[in-house]
C-alpha positions, 0 to 999 in steps of 0.5 A: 562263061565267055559272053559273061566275061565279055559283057563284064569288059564292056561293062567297064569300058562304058564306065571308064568312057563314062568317068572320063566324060565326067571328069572332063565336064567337071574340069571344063566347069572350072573354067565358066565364065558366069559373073552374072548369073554365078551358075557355072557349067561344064559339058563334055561330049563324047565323038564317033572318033572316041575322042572327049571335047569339052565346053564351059557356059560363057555368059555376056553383059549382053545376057542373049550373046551368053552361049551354053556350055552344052552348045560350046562343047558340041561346037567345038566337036563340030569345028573338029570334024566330028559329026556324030555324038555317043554321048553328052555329060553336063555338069552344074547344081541342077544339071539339066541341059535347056530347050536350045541345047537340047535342039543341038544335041539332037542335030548331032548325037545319035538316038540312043546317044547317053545323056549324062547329068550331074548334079554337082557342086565343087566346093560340096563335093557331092553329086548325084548322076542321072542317065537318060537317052537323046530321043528322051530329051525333046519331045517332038523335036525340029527334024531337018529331015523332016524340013527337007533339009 
C-alpha cells in the first residue's frame, strides 16, 4: 500500500513539474519575435536545481543570426550556472526541435532527460503533446567526449 502511495505522488509530481514546464514554454511562445517566418516558438527547460528557464525563437532580417528558442532557453540556464538539464518543453504548430537545437540539448540534458513537444497554437486552443527521451533525439550524436574534449 505504501510503495503504491508513493508512486502515485511521485506520479503527480512529474505532472505538476510537466504542466508548469509547459505553461512556461506557452507563455515564452507569446514573446517570439518571428516577423518573418511568422512561426513562433516557446521552449522551457527544466535545471538540475529544479529551477524552469524559458526562451522564445528570435528571428533576424539576416535570417542565419535567428536563434531558436530551444537554444535561447538552454543558454539562458547556462548563463545562470545550470549545467544539467531534466527536461526540455517546446512548443509551436508542429513543435519539433531542429538538428542544432537537438546538438545543444544533448551537450547539457541527461540521457534520460524528457523531451516534451507540443503541438499547439493559441488562437486554437488545441494541442497535442508527445514525449520522447534525449538519447531518442539524434542518432549518432557529436560527443565531446569522444572529441577528447
Amino acid at each position: 500500500m505504501k510503495k503504491e502511495a508513493k508512486n502515485r505522488s511521485r506520479k503527480a509530481r512529474i505532472n505538476s513539474v510537466r504542466k508548469k514546464l509547459i505553461e512556461a514554454a506557452k507563455n515564452a511562445q507569446k514573446n517570439s519575435y518571428s516577423p518573418y517566418s511568422r512561426y513562433p516558438v516557446g521552449a522551457a527547460v527544466l535545471a538540475g536545481s529544479g529551477r524552469i528557464y524559458s526562451g522564445c525563437n528570435v528571428e533576424n532580417a539576416s535570417f542565419g543570426l535567428a536563434c531558436c528558442a530551444e537554444r535561447v532557453a538552454i543558454f539562458k540556464a547556462v548563463s545562470h550556472g545550470e549545467k544539467k538539464l531534466c527536461a526540455v518543453c517546446v512548443t509551436a504548430k508542429s513543435a519539433k526541435p531542429c538538428g542544432a537545437c537537438r546538438q545543444v540539448i544533448i551537450e547539457f540534458a541527461q540521457k534520460d532527460a524528457e523531451i516534451i513537444c507540443v503541438d499547439w497554437e493559441p488562437l486554437e486552443k488545441k494541442e497535442k503533446i508527445t514525449y520522447t527521451r534525449a538519447s531518442r533525439l539524434l542518432p549518432k550524436p557529436f560527443n565531446p567526449s569522444e572529441a577528447g574534449l
